[in-house]
DRENDO-1510 file (C-alpha; in Angstrom, 1 decimal, always signed):
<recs>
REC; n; res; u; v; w
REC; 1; UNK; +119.5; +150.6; +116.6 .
REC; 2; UNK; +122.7; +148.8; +116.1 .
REC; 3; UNK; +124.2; +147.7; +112.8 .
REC; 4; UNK; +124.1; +143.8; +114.3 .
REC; 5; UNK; +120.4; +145.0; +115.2 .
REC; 6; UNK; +119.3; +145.7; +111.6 .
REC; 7; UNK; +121.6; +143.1; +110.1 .
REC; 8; UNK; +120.0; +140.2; +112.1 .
REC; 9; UNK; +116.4; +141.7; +110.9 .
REC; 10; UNK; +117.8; +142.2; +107.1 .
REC; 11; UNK; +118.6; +138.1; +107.5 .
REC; 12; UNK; +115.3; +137.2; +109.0 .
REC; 13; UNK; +113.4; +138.8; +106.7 .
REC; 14; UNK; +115.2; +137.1; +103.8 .
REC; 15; UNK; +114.8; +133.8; +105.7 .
REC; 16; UNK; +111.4; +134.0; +105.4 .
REC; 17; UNK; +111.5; +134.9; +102.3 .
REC; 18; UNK; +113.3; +131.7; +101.6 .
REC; 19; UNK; +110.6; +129.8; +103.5 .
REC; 20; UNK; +107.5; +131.5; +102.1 .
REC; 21; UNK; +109.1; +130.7; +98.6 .
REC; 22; UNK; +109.9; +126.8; +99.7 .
REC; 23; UNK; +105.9; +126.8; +100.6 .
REC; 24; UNK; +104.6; +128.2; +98.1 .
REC; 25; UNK; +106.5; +125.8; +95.4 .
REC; 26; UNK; +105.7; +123.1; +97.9 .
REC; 27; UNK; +101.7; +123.7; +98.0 .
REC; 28; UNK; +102.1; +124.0; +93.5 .
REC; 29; UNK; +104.0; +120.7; +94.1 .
REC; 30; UNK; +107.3; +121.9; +92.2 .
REC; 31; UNK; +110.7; +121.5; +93.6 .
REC; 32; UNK; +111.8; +124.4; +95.0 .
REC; 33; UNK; +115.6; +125.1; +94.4 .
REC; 34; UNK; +118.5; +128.6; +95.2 .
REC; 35; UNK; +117.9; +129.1; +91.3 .
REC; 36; UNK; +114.1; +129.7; +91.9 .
REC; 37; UNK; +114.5; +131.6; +94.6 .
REC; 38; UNK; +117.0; +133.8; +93.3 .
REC; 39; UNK; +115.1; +134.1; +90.0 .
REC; 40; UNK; +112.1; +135.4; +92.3 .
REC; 41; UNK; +114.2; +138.0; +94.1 .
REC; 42; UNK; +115.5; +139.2; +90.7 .
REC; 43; UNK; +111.9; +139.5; +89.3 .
REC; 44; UNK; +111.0; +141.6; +93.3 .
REC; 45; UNK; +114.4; +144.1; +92.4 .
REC; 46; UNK; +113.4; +144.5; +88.9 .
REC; 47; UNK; +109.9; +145.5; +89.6 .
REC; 48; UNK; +111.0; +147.6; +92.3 .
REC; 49; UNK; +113.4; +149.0; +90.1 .
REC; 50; UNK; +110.4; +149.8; +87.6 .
REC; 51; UNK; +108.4; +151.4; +90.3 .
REC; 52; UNK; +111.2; +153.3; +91.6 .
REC; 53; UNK; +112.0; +154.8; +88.3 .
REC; 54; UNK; +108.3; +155.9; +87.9 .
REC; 55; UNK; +108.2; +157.7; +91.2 .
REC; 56; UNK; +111.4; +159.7; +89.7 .
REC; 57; UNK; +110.2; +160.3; +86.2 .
REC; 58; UNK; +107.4; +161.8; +87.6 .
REC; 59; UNK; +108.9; +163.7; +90.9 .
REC; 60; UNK; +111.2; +164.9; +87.7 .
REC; 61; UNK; +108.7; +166.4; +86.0 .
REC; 62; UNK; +106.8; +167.9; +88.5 .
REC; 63; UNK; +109.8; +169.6; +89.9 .
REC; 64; UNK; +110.6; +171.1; +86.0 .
REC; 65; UNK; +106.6; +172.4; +86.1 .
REC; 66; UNK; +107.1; +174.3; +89.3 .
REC; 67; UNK; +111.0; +175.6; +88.3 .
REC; 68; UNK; +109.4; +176.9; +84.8 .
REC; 69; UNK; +106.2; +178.4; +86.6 .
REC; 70; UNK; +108.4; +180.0; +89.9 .
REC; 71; UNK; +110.2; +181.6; +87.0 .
REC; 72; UNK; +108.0; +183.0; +84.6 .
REC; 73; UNK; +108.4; +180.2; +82.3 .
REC; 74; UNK; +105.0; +178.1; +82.3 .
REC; 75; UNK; +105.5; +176.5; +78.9 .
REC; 76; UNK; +101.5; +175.0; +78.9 .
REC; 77; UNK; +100.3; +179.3; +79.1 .
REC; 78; UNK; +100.5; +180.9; +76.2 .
</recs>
């Protein structure tokens, strides 16, 4: 696939996006604006950010349990 390929699908997908949040604020009968928007994609990276993070703390710890037990050094064994 292309790069123009995958950019034209990164921009649809964030112009629906836009459009699912101009509904939504529609339907609650608020206004929506750029500023709400943008404030919803910074809550979506932060989460994401959280998530990711929590994968990695614990990919990070299982990879230290299986270093310490390949080598002898199981910490948990007396």
């Amino acid at each position: 696939m292309s790069t123009i390929e995958n950019n034209s699908e990164d921009h649809e997908k964030w112009v629906e996006h836009a459009k699912n949040y101009i509904e939504t604020a529609k339907q609650n009968n608020e206004e929506p604006t750029k500023e709400g928007w943008f404030e919803i994609l910074k809550n979506d990276v932060v989460g994401g950010w959280d998530e990711m993070m929590e994968t990695f703390t614990d990919t990070w710890e299982v990879a230290n349990k299986m270093f310490d037990s390949f080598f002898g050094m199981d910490k948990e064994k007396p």
